[in-house]
KEKOLKE-727757 format. One line per field, with one value per residue: residue number from 0; residue in three letters; x, y, z of N, C-alpha, C in turn. Coordinates in nm, 3 decimals. Example, Ala and Ser with C-alpha at 12.3 -4.5 7.8 and 13.67 -1.06 7.14 Angstrom:
pos = (0, 1);
code = (ALA, SER);
npx = (1.319, 1.285);
npy = (-0.569, -0.225);
npz = (0.780, 0.708);
capx = (1.230, 1.367);
capy = (-0.450, -0.106);
capz = (0.780, 0.714);
cpx = (1.320, 1.290);
cpy = (-0.330, 0.003);
cpz = (0.780, 0.787);
This chain:
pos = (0, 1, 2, 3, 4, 5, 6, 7, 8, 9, 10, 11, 12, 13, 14, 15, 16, 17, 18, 19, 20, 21, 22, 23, 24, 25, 26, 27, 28, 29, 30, 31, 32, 33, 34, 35, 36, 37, 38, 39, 40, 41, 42, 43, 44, 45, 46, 47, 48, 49, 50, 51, 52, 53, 54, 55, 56, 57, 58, 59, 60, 61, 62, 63, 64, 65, 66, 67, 68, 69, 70, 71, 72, 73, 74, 75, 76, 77, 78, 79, 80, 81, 82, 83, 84, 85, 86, 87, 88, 89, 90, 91, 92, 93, 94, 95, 96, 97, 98, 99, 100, 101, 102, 103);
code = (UNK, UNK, UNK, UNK, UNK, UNK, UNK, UNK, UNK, UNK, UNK, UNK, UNK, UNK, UNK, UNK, UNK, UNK, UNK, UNK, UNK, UNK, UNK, UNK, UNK, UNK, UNK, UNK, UNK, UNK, UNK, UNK, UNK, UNK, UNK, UNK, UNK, UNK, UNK, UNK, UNK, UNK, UNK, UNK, UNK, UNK, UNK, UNK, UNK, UNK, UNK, UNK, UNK, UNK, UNK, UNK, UNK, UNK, UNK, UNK, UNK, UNK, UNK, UNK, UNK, UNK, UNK, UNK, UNK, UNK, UNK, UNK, UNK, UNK, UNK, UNK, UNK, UNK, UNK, UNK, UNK, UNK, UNK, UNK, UNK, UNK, UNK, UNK, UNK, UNK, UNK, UNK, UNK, UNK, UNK, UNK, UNK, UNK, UNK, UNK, UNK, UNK, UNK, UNK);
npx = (2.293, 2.114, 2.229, 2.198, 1.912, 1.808, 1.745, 1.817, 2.059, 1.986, 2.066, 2.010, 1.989, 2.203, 2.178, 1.881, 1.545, 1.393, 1.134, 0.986, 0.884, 0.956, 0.895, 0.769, 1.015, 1.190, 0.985, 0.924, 0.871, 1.113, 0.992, 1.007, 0.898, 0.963, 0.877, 0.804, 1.004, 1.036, 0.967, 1.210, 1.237, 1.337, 1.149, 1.167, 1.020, 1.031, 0.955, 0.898, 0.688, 0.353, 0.162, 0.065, -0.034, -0.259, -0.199, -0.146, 0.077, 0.224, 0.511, 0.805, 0.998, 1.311, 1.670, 1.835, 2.124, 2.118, 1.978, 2.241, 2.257, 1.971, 1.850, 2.016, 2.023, 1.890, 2.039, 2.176, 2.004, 1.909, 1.994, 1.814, 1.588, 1.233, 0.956, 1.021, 0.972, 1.079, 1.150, 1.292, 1.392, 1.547, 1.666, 1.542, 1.505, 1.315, 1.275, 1.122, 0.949, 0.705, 0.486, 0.261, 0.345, 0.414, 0.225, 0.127);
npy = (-0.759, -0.802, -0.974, -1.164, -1.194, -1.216, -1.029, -0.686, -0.474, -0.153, 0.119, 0.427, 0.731, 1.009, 1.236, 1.176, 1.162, 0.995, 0.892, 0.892, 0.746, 0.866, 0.923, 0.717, 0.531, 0.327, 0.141, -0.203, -0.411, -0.285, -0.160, -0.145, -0.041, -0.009, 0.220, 0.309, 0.562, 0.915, 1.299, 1.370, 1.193, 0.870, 0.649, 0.470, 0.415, 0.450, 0.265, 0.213, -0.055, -0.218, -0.061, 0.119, 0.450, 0.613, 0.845, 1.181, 1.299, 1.171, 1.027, 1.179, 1.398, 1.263, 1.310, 1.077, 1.052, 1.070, 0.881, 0.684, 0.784, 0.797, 0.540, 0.327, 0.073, -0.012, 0.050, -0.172, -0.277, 0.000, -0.062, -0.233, -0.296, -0.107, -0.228, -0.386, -0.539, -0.458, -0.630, -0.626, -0.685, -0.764, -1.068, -1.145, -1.163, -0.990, -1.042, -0.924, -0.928, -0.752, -0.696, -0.526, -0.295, -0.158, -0.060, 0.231);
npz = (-0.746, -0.926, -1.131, -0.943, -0.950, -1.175, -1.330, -1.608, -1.593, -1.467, -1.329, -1.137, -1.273, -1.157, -0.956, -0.978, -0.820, -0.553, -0.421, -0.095, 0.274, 0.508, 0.770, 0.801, 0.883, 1.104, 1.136, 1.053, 0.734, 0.553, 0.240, -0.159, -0.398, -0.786, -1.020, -1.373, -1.473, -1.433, -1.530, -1.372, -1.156, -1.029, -1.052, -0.817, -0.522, -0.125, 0.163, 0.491, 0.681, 0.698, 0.592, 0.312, 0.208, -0.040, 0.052, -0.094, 0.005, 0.138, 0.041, 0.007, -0.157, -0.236, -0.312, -0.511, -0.449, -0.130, 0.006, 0.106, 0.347, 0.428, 0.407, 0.383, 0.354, 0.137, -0.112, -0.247, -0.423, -0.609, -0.875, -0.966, -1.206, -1.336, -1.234, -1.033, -0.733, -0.362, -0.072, 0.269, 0.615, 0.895, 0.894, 0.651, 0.336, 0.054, -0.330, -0.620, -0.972, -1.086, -1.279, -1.303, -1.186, -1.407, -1.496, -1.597);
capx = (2.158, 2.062, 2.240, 2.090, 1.732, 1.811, 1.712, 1.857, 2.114, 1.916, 2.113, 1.895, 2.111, 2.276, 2.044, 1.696, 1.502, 1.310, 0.996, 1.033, 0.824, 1.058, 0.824, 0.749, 1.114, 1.153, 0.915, 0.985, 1.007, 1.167, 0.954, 1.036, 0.873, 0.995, 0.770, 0.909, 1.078, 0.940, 1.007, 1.327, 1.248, 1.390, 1.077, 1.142, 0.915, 1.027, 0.852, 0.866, 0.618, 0.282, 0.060, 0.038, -0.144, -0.291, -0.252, -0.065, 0.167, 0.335, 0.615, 0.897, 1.107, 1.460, 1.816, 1.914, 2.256, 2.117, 1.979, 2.352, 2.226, 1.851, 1.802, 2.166, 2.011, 1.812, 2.126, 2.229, 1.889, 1.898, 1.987, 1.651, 1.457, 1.111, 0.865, 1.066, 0.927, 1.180, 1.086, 1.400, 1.368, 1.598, 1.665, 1.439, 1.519, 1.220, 1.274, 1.001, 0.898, 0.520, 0.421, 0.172, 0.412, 0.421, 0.086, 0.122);
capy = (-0.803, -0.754, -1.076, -1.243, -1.210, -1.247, -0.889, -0.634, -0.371, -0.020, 0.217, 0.556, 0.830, 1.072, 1.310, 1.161, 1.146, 0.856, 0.898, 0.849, 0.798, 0.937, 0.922, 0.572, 0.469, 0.274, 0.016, -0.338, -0.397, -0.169, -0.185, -0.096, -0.069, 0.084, 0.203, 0.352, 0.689, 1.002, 1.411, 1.379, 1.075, 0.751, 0.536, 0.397, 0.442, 0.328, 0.311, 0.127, -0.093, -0.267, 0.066, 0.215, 0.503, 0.684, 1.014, 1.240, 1.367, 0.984, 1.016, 1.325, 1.359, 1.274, 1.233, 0.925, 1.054, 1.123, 0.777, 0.641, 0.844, 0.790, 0.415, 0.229, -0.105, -0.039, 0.090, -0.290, -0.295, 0.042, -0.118, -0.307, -0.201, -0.069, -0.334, -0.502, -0.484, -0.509, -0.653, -0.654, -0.705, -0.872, -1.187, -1.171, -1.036, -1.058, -0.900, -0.991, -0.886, -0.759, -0.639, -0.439, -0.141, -0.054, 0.007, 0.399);
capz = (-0.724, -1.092, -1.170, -0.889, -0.966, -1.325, -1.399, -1.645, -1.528, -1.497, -1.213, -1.149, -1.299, -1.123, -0.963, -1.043, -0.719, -0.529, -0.296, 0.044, 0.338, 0.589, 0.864, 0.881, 0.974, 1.201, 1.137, 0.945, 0.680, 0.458, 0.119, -0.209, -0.598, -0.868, -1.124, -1.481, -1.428, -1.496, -1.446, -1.285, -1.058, -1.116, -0.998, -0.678, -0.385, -0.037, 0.290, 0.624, 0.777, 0.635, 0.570, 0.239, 0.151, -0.106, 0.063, -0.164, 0.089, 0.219, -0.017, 0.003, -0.288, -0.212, -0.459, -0.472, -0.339, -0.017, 0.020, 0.200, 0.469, 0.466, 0.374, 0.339, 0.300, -0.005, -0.205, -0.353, -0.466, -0.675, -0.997, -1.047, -1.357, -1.356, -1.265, -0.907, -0.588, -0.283, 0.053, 0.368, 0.722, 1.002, 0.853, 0.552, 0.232, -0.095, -0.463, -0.702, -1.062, -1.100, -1.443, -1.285, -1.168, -1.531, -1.598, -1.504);
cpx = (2.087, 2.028, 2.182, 1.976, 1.696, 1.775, 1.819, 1.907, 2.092, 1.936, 2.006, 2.039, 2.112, 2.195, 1.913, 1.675, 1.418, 1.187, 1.003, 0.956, 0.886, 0.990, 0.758, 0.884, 1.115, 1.075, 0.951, 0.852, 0.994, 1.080, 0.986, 0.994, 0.943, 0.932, 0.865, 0.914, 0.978, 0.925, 1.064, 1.312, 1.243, 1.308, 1.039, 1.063, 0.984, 0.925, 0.827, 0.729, 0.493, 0.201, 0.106, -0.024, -0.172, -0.278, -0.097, 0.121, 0.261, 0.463, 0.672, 1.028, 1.221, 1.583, 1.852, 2.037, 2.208, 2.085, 2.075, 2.296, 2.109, 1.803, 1.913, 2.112, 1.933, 1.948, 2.161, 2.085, 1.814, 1.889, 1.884, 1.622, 1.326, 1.040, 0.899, 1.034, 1.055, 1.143, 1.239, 1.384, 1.526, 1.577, 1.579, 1.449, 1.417, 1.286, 1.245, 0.973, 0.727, 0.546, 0.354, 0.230, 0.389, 0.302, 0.103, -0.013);
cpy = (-0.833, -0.921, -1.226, -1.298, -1.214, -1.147, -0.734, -0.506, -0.244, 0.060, 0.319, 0.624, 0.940, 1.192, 1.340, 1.133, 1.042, 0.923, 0.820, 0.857, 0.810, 0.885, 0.779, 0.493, 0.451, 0.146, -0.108, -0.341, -0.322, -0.245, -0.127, -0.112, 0.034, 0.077, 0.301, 0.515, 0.842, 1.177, 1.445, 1.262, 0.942, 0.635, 0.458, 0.496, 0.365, 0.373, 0.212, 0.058, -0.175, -0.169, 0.112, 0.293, 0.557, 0.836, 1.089, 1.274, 1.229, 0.967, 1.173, 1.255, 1.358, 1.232, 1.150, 0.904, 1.041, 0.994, 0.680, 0.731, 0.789, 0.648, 0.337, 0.100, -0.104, 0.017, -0.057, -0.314, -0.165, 0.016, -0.199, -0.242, -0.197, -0.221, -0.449, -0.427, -0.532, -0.534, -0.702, -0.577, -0.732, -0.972, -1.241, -1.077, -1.115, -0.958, -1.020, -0.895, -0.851, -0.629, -0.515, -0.270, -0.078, -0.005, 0.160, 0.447);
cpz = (-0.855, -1.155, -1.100, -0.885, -1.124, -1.401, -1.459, -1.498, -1.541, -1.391, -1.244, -1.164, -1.180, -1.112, -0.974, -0.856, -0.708, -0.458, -0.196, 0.160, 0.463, 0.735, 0.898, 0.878, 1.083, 1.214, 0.987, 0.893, 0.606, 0.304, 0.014, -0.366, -0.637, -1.037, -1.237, -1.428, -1.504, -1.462, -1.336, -1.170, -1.122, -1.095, -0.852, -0.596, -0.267, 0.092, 0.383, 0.678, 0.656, 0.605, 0.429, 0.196, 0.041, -0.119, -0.011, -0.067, 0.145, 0.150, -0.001, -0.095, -0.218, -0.300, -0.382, -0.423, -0.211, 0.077, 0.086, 0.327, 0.538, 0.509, 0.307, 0.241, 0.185, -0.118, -0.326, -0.469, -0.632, -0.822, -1.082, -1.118, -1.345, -1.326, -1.139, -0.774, -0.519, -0.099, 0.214, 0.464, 0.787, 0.925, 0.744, 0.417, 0.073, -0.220, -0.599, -0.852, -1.023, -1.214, -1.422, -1.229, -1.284, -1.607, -1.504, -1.528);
């Protein structure tokens, strides 16, 4: 995917955790940023559907091993670097740069 979207090769190591909103599976589509890494988590955020919130609690830490279980279809996608959003549906797949992830 890396080479696809013309973006550097940056895997999440081995044990860093993502944020997950567990509870809105189920609904399309699967979204996904990844903002720069930071006390053991490797950036990404995902989370089903068009709702995002603010409320502290919408993300649950999870290792990125566990992820083949949780959220298959975002795995080709891990390798993005800091700063790519990821947008896949049914028949619709987005993955976009925005600058603005990295303002932390």
């Amino acid at each position: 995917m890396c080479k696809r979207f013309g973006a550097a090769y940056e895997p999440p190591t081995a044990g860093c955790k993502v944020g997950i909103a567990l509870q809105t599976r189920g609904h399309q589509p699967l979204n996904a940023v990844r903002r720069p890494a930071e006390r053991g988590a490797c950036g990404w955020f995902l989370w089903w559907g068009d709702t995002l919130t603010e409320n502290p609690d919408f993300f649950q830490p999870l290792h990125v091993e566990h992820l083949n279980e949780r959220c298959p279809e975002i795995i080709r996608y891990l390798a993005l670097p800091p700063g790519w959003r990821v947008q896949v549906a049914p028949g619709h797949e987005d993955a976009w740069y925005d600058a603005k992830l990295l303002d932390v």
